[in-house]
PDB file of N, CA, C, O and CB in Angstrom:
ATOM      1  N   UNK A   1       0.842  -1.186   0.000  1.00  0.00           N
ATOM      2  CA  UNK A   1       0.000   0.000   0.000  1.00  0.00           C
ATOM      3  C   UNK A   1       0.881   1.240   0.000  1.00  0.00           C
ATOM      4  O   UNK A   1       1.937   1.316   0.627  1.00  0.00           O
ATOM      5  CB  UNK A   1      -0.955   0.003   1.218  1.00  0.00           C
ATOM      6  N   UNK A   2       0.391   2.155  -0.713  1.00  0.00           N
ATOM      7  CA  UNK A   2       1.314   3.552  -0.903  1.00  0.00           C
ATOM      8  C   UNK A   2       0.690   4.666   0.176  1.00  0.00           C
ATOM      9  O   UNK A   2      -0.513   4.871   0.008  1.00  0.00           O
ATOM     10  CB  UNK A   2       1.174   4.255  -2.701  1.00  0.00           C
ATOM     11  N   UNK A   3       1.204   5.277   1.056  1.00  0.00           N
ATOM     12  CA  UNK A   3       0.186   6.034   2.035  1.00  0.00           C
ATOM     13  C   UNK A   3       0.037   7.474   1.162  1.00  0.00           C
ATOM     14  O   UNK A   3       0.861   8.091   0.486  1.00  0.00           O
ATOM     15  CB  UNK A   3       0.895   6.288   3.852  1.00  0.00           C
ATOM     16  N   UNK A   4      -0.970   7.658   1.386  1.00  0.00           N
ATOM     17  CA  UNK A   4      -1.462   9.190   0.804  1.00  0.00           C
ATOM     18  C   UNK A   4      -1.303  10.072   1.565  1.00  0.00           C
ATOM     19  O   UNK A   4      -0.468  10.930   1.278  1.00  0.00           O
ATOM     20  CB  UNK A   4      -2.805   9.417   0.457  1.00  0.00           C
ATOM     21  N   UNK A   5      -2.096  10.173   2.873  1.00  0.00           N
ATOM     22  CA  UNK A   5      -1.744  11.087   3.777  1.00  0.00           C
ATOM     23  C   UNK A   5      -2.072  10.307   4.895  1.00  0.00           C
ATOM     24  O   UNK A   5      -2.862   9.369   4.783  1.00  0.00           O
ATOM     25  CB  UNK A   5      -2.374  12.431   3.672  1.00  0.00           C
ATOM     26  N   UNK A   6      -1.296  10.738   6.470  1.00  0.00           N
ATOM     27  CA  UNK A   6      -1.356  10.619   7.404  1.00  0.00           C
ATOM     28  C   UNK A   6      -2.044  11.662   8.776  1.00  0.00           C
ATOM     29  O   UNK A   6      -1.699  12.828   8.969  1.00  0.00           O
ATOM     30  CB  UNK A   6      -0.355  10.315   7.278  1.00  0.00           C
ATOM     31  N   UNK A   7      -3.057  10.906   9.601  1.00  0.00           N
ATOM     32  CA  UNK A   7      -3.314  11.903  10.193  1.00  0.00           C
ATOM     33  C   UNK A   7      -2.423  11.984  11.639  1.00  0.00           C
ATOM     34  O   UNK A   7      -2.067  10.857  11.982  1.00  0.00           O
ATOM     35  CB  UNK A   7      -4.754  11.902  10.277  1.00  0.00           C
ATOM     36  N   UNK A   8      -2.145  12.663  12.223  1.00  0.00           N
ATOM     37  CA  UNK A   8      -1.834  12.056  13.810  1.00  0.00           C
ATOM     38  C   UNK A   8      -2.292  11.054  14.765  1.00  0.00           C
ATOM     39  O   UNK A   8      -1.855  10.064  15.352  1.00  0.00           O
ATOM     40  CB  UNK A   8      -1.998  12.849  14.539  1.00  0.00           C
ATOM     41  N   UNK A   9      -3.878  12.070  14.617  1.00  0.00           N
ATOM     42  CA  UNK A   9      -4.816  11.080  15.833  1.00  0.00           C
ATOM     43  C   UNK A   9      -5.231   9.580  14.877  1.00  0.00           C
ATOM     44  O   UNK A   9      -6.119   9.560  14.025  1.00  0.00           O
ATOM     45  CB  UNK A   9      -6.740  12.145  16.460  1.00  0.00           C
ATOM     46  N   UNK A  10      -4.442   8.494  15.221  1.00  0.00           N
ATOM     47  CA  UNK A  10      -4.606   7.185  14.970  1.00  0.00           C
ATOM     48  C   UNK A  10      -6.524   6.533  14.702  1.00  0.00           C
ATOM     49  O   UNK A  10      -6.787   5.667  13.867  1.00  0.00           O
ATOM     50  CB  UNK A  10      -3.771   6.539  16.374  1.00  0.00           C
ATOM     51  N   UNK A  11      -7.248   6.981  15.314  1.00  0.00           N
ATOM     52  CA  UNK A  11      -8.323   7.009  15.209  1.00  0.00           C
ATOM     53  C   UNK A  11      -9.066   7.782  13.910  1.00  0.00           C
ATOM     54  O   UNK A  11     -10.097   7.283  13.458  1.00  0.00           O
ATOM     55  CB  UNK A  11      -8.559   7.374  16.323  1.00  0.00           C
ATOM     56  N   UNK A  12      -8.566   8.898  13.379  1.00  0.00           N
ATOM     57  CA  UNK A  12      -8.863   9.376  12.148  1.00  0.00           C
ATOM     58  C   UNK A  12      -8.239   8.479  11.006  1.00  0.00           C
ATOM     59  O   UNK A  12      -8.979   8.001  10.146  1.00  0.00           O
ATOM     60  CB  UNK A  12      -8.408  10.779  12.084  1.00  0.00           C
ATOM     61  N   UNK A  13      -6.763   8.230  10.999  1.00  0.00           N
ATOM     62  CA  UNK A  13      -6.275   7.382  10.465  1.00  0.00           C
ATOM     63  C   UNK A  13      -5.289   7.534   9.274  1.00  0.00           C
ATOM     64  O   UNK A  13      -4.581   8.524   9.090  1.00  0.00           O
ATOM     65  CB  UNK A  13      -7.168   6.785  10.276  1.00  0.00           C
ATOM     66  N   UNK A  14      -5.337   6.383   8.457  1.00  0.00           N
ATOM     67  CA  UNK A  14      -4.365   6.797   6.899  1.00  0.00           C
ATOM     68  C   UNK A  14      -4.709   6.672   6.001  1.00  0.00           C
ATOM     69  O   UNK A  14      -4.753   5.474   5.721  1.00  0.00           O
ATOM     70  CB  UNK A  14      -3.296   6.278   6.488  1.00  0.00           C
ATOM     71  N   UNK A  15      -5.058   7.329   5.199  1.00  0.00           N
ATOM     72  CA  UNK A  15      -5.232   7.025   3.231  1.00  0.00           C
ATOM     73  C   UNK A  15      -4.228   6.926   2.547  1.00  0.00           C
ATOM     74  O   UNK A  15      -3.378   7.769   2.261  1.00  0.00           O
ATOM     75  CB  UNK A  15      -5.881   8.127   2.295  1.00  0.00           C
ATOM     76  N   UNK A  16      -4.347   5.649   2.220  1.00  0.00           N
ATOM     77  CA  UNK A  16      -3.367   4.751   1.658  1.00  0.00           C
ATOM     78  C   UNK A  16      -4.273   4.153   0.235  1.00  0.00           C
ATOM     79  O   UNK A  16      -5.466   3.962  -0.002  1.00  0.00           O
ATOM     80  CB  UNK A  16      -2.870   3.454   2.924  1.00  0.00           C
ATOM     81  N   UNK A  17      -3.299   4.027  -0.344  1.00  0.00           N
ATOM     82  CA  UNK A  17      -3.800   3.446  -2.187  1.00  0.00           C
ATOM     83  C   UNK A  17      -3.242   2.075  -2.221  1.00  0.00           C
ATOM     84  O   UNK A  17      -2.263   1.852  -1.508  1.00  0.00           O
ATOM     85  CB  UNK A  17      -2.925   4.468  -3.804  1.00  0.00           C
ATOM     86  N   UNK A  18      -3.945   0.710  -3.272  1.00  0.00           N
ATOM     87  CA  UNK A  18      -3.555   0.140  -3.155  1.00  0.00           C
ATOM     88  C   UNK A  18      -4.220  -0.539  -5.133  1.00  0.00           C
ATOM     89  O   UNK A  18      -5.248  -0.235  -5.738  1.00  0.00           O
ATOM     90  CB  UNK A  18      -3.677  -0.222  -1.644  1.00  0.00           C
ATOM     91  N   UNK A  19      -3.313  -1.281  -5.455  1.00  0.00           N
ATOM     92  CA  UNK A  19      -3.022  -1.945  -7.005  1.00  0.00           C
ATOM     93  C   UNK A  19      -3.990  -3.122  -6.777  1.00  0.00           C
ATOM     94  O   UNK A  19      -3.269  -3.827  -6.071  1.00  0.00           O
ATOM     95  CB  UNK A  19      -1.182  -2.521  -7.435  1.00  0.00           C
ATOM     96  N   UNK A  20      -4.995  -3.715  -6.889  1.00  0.00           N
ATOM     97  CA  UNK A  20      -6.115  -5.065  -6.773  1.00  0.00           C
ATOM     98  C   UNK A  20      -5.892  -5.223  -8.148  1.00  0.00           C
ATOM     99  O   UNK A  20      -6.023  -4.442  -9.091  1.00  0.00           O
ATOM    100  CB  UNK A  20      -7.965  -4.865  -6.243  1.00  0.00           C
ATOM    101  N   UNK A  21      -5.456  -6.625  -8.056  1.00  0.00           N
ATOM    102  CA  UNK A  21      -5.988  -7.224  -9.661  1.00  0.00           C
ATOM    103  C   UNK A  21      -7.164  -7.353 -10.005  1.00  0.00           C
ATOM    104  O   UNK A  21      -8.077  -7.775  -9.295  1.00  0.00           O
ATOM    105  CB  UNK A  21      -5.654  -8.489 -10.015  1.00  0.00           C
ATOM    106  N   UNK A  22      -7.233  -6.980 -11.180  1.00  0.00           N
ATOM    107  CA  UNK A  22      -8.693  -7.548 -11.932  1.00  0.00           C
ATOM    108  C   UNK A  22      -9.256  -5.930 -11.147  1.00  0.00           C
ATOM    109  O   UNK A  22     -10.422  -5.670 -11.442  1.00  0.00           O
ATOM    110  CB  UNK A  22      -9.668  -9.660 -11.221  1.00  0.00           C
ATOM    111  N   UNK A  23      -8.824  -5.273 -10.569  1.00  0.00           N
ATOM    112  CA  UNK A  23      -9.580  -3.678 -10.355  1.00  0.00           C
ATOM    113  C   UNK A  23      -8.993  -2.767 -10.698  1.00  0.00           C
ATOM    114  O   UNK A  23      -9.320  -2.066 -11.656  1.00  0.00           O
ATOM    115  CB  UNK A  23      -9.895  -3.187  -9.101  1.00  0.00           C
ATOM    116  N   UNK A  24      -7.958  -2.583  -9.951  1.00  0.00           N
ATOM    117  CA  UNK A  24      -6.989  -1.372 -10.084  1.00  0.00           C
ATOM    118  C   UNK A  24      -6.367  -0.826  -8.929  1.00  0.00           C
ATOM    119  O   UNK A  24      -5.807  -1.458  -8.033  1.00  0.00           O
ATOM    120  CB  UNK A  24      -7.633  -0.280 -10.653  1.00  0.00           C
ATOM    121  N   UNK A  25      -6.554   0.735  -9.055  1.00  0.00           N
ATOM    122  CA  UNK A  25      -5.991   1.057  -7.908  1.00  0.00           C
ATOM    123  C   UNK A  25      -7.288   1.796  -6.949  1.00  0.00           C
ATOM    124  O   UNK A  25      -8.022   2.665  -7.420  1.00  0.00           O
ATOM    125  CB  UNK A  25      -4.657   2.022  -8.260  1.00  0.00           C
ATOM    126  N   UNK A  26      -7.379   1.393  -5.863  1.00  0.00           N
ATOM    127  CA  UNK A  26      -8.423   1.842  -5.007  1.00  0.00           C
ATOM    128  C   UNK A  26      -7.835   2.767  -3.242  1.00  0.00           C
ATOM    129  O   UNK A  26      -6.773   2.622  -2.637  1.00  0.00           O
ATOM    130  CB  UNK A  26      -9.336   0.230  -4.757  1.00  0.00           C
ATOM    131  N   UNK A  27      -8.716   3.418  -2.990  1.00  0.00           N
ATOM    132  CA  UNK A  27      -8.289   3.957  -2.171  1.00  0.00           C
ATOM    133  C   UNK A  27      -8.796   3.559  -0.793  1.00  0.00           C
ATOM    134  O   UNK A  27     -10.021   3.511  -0.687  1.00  0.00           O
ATOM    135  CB  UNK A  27      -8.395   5.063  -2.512  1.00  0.00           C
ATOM    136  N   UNK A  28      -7.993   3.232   0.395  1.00  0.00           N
ATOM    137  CA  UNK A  28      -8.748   2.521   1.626  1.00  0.00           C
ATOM    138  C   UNK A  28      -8.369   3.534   2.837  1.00  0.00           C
ATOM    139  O   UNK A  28      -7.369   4.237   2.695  1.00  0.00           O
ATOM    140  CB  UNK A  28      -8.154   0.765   1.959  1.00  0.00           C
ATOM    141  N   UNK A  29      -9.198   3.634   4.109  1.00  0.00           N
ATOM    142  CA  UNK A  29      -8.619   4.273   5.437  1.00  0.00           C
ATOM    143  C   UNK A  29      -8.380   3.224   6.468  1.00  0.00           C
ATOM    144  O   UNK A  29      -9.211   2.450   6.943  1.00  0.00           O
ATOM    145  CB  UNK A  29      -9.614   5.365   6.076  1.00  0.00           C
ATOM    146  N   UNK A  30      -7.305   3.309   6.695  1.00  0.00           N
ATOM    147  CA  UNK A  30      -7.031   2.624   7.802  1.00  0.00           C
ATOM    148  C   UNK A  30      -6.844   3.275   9.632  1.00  0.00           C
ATOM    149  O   UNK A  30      -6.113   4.150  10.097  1.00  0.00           O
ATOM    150  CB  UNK A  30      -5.827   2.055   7.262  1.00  0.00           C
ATOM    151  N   UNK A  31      -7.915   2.330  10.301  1.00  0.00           N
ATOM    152  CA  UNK A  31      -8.187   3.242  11.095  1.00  0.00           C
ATOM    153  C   UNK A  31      -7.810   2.190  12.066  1.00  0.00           C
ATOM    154  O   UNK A  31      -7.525   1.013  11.848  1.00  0.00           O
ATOM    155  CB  UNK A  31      -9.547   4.000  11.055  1.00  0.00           C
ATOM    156  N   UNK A  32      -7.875   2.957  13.373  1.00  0.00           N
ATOM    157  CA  UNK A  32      -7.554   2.338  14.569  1.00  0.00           C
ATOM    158  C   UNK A  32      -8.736   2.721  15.870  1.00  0.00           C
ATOM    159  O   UNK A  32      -8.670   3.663  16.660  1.00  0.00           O
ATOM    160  CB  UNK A  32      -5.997   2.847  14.900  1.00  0.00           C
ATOM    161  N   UNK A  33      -9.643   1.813  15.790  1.00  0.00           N
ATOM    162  CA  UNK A  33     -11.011   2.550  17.018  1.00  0.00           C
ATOM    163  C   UNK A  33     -10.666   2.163  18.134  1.00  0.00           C
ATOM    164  O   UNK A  33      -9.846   1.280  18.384  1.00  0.00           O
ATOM    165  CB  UNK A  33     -12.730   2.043  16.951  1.00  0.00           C
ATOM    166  N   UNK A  34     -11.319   2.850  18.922  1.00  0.00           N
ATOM    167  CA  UNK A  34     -11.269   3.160  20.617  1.00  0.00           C
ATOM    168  C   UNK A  34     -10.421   1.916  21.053  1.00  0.00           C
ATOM    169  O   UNK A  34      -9.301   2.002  21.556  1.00  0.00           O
ATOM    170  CB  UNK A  34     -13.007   3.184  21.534  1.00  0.00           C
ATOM    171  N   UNK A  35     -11.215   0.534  20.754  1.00  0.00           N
ATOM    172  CA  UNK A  35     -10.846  -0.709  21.305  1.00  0.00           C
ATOM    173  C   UNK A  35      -9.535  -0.958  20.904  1.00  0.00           C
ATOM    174  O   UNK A  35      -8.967  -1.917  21.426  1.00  0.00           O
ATOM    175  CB  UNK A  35     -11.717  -1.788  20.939  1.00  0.00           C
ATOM    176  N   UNK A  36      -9.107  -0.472  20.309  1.00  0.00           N
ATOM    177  CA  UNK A  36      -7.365  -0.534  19.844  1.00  0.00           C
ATOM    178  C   UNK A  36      -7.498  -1.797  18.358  1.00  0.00           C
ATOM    179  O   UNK A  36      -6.466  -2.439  18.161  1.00  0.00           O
ATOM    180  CB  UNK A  36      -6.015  -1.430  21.671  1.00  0.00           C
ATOM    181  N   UNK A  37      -8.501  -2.046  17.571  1.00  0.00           N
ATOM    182  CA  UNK A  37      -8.583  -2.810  16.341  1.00  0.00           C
ATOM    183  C   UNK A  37      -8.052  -2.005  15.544  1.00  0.00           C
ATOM    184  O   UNK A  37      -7.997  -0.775  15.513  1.00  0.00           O
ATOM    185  CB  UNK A  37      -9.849  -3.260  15.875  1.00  0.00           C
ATOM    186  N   UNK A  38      -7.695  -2.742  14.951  1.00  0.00           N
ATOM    187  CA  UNK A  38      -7.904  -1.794  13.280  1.00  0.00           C
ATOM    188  C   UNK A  38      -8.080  -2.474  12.043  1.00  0.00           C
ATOM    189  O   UNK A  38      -7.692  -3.575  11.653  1.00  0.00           O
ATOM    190  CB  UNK A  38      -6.581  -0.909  12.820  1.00  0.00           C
ATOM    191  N   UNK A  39      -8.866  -1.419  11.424  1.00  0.00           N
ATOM    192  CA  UNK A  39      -9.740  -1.886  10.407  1.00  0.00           C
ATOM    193  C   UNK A  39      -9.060  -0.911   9.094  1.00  0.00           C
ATOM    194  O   UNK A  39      -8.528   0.198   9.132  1.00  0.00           O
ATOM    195  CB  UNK A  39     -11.540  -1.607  10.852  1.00  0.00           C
ATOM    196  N   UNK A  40      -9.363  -1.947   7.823  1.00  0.00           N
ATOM    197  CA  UNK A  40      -9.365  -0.750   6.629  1.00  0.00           C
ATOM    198  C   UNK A  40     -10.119  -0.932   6.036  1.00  0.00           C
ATOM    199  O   UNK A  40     -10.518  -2.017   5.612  1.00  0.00           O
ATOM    200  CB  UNK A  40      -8.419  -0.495   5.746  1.00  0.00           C
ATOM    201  N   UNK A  41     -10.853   1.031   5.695  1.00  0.00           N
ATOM    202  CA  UNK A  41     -12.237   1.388   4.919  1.00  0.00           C
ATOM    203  C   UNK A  41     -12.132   1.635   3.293  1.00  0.00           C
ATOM    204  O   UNK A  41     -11.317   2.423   2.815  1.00  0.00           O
ATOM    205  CB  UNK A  41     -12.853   2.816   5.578  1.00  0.00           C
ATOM    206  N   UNK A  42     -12.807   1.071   2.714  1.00  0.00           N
ATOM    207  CA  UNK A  42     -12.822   1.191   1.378  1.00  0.00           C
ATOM    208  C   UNK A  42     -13.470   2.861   1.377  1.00  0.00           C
ATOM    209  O   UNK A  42     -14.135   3.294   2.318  1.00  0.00           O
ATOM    210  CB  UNK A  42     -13.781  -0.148   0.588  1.00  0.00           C
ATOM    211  N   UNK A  43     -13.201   3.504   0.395  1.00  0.00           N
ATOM    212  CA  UNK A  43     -13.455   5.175   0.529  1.00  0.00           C
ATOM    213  C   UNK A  43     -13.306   5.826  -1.003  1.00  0.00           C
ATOM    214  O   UNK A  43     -12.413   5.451  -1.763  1.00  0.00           O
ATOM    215  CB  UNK A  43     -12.136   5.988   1.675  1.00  0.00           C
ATOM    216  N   UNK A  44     -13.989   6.537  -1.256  1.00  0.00           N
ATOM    217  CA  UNK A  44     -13.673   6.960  -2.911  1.00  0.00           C
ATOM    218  C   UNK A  44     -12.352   7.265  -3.474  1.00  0.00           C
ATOM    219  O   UNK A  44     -11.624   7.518  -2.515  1.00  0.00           O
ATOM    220  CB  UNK A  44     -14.363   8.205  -3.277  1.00  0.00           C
ATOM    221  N   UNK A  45     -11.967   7.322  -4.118  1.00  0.00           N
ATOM    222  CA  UNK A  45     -10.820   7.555  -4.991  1.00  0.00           C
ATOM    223  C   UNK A  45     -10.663   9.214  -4.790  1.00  0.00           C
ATOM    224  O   UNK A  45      -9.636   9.876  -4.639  1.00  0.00           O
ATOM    225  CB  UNK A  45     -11.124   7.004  -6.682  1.00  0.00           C
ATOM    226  N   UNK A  46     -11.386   9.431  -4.819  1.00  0.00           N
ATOM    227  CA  UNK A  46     -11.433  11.209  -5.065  1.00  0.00           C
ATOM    228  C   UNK A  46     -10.837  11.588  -3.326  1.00  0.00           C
ATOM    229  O   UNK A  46      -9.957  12.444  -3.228  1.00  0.00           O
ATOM    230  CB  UNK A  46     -13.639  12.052  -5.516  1.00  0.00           C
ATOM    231  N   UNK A  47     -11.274  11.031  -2.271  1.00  0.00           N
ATOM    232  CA  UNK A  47     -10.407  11.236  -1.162  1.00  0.00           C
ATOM    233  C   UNK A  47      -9.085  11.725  -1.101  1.00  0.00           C
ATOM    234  O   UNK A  47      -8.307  11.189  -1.890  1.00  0.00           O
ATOM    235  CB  UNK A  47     -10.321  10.265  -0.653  1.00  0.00           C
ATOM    236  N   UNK A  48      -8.594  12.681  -0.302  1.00  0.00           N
ATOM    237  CA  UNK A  48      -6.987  13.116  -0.608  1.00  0.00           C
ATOM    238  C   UNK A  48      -6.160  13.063   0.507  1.00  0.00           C
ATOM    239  O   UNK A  48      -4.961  12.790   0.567  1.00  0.00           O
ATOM    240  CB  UNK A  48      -6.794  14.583  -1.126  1.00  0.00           C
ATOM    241  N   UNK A  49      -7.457  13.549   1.949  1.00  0.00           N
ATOM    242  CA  UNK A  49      -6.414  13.360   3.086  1.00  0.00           C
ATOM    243  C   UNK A  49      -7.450  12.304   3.802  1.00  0.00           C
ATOM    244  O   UNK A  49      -8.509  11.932   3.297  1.00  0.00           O
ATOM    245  CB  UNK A  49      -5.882  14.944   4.101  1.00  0.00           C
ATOM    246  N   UNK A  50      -7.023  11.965   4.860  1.00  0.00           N
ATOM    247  CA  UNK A  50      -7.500  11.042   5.963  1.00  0.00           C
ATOM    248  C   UNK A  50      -8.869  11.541   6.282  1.00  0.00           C
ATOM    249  O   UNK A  50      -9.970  11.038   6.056  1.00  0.00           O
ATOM    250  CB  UNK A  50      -6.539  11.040   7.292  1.00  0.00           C
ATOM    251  N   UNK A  51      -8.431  12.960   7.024  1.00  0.00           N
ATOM    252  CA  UNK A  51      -9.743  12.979   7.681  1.00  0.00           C
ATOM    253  C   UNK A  51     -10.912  13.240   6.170  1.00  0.00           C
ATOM    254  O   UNK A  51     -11.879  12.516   5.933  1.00  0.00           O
ATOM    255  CB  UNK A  51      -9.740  14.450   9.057  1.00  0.00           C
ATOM    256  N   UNK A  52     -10.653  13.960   5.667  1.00  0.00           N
ATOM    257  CA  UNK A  52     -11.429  13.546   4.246  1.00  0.00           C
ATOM    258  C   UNK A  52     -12.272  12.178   4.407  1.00  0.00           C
ATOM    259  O   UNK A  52     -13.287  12.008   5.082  1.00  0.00           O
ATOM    260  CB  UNK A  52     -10.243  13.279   2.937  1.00  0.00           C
ATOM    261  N   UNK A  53     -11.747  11.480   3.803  1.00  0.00           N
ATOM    262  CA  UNK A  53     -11.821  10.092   4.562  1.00  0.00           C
ATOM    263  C   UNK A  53     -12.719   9.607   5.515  1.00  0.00           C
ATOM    264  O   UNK A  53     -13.733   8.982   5.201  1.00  0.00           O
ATOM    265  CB  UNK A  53     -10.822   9.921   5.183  1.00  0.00           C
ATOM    266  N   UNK A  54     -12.374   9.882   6.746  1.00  0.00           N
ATOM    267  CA  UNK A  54     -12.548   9.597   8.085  1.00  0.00           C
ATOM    268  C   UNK A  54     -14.442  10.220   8.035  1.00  0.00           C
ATOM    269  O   UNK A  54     -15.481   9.690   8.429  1.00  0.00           O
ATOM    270  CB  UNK A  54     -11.145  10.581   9.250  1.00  0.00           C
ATOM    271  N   UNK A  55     -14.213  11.271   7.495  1.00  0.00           N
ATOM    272  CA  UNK A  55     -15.580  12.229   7.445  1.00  0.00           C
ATOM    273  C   UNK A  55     -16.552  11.871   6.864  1.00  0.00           C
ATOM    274  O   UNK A  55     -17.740  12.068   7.120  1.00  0.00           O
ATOM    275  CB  UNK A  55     -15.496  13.400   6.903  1.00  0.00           C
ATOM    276  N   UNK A  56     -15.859  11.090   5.699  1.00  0.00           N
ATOM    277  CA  UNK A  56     -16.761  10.579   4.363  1.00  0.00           C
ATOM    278  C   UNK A  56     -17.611   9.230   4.990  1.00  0.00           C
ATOM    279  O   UNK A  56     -18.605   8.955   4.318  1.00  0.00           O
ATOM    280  CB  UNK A  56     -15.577  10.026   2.809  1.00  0.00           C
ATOM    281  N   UNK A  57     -17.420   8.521   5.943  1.00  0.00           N
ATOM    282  CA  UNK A  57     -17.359   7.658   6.346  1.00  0.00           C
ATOM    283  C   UNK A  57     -18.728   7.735   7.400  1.00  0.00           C
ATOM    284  O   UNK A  57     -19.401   6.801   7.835  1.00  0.00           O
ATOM    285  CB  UNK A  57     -16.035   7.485   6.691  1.00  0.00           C
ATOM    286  N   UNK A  58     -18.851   8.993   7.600  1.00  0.00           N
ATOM    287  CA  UNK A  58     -19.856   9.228   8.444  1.00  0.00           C
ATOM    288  C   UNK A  58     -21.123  10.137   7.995  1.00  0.00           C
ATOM    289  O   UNK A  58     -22.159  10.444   8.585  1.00  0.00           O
ATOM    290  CB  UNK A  58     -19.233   9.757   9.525  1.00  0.00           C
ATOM    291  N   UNK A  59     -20.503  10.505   6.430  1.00  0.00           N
ATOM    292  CA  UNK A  59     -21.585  11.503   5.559  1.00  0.00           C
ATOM    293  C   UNK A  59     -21.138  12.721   5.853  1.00  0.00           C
ATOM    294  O   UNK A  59     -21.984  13.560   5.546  1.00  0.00           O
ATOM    295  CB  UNK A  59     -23.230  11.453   5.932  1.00  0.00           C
ATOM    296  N   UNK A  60     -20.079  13.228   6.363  1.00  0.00           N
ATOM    297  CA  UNK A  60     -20.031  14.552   6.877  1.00  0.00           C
ATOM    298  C   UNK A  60     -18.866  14.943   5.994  1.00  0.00           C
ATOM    299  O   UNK A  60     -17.819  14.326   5.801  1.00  0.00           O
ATOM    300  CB  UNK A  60     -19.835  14.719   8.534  1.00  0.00           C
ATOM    301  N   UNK A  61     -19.378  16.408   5.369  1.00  0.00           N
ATOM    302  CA  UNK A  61     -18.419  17.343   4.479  1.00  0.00           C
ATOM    303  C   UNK A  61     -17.177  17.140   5.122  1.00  0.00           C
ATOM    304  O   UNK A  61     -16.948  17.197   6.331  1.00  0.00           O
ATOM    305  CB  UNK A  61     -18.790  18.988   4.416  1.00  0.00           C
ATOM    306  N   UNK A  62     -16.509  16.932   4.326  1.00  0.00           N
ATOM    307  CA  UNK A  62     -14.866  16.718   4.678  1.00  0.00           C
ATOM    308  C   UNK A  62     -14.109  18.492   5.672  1.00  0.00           C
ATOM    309  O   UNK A  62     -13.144  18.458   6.435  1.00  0.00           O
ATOM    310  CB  UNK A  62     -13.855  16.432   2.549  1.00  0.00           C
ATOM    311  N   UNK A  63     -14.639  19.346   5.435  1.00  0.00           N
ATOM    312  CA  UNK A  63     -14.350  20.805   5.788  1.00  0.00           C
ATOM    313  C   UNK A  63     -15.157  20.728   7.243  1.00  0.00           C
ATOM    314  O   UNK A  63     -14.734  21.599   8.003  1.00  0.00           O
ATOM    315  CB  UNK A  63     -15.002  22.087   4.529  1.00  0.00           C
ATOM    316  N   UNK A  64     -16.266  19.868   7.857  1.00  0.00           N
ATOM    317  CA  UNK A  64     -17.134  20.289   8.325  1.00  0.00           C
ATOM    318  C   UNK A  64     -16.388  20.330  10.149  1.00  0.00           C
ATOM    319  O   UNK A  64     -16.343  21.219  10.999  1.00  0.00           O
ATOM    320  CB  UNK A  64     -18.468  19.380   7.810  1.00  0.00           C
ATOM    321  N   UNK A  65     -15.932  18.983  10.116  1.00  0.00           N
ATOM    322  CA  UNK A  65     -15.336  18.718  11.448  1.00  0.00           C
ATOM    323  C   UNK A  65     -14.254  18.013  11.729  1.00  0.00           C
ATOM    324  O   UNK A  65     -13.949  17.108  10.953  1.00  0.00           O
ATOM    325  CB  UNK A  65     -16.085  18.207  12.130  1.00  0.00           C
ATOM    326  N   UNK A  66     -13.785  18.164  12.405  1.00  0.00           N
ATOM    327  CA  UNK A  66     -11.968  17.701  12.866  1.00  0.00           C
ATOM    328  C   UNK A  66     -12.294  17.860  14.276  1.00  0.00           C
ATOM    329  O   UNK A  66     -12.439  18.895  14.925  1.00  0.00           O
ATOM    330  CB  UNK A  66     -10.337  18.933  12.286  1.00  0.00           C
ATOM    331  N   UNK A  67     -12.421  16.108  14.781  1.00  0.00           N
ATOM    332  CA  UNK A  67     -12.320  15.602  16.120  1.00  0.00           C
ATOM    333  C   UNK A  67     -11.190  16.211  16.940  1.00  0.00           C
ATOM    334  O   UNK A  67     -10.136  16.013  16.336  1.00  0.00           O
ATOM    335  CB  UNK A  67     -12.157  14.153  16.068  1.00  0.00           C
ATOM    336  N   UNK A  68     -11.033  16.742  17.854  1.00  0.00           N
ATOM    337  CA  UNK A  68     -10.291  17.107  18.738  1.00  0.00           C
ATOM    338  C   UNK A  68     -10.125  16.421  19.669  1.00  0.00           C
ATOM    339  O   UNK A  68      -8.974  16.025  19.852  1.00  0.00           O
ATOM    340  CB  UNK A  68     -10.512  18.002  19.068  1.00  0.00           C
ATOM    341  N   UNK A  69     -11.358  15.940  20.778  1.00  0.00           N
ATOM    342  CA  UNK A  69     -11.167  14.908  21.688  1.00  0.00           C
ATOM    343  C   UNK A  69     -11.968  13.508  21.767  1.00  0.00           C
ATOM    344  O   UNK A  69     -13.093  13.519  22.265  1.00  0.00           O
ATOM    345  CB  UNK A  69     -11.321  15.513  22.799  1.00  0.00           C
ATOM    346  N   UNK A  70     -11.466  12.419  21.332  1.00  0.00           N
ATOM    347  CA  UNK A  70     -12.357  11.141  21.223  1.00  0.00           C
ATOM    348  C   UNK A  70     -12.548  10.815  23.217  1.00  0.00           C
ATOM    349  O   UNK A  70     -11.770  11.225  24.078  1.00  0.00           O
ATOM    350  CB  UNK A  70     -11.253   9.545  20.057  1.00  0.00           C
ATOM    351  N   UNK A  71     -13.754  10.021  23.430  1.00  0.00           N
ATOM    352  CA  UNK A  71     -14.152   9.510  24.418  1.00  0.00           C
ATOM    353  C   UNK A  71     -14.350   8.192  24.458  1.00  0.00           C
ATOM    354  O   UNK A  71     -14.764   7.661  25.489  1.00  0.00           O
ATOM    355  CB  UNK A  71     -15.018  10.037  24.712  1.00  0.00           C
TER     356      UNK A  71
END
């Protein structure tokens, strides 16, 4: 996987690109939730940074909000 951008807070996460045969190249977030898992989100191509990403994930304009403190 090639990382695109990185966020700090581990919980927002990384957009990273990746080569699938028989697809191409797709774009995924890899995140890390509360419980300490981590998961990676399939996410549009058009995505550029994480929280982008991270936002898209929840329906929310990428400009709209940037988590400051998780609980």
């Amino acid at each position: 996987a090639k990382t695109i951008q990185s966020d700090k807070d581990p919980q927002i996460g990384e957009l990273v690109e990746v080569v699938l045969p028989d697809v191409g190249k797709e774009r995924f977030l890899r995140v890390t939730c509360g419980t300490g898992r981590k998961f990676a989100l399939a996410v549009p191509p058009t995505c550029k940074t994480a929280l982008e990403a991270s936002n898209w994930t929840y329906g929310i304009d990428a400009n709209f909000i940037k988590p400051e403190i998780r609980t």
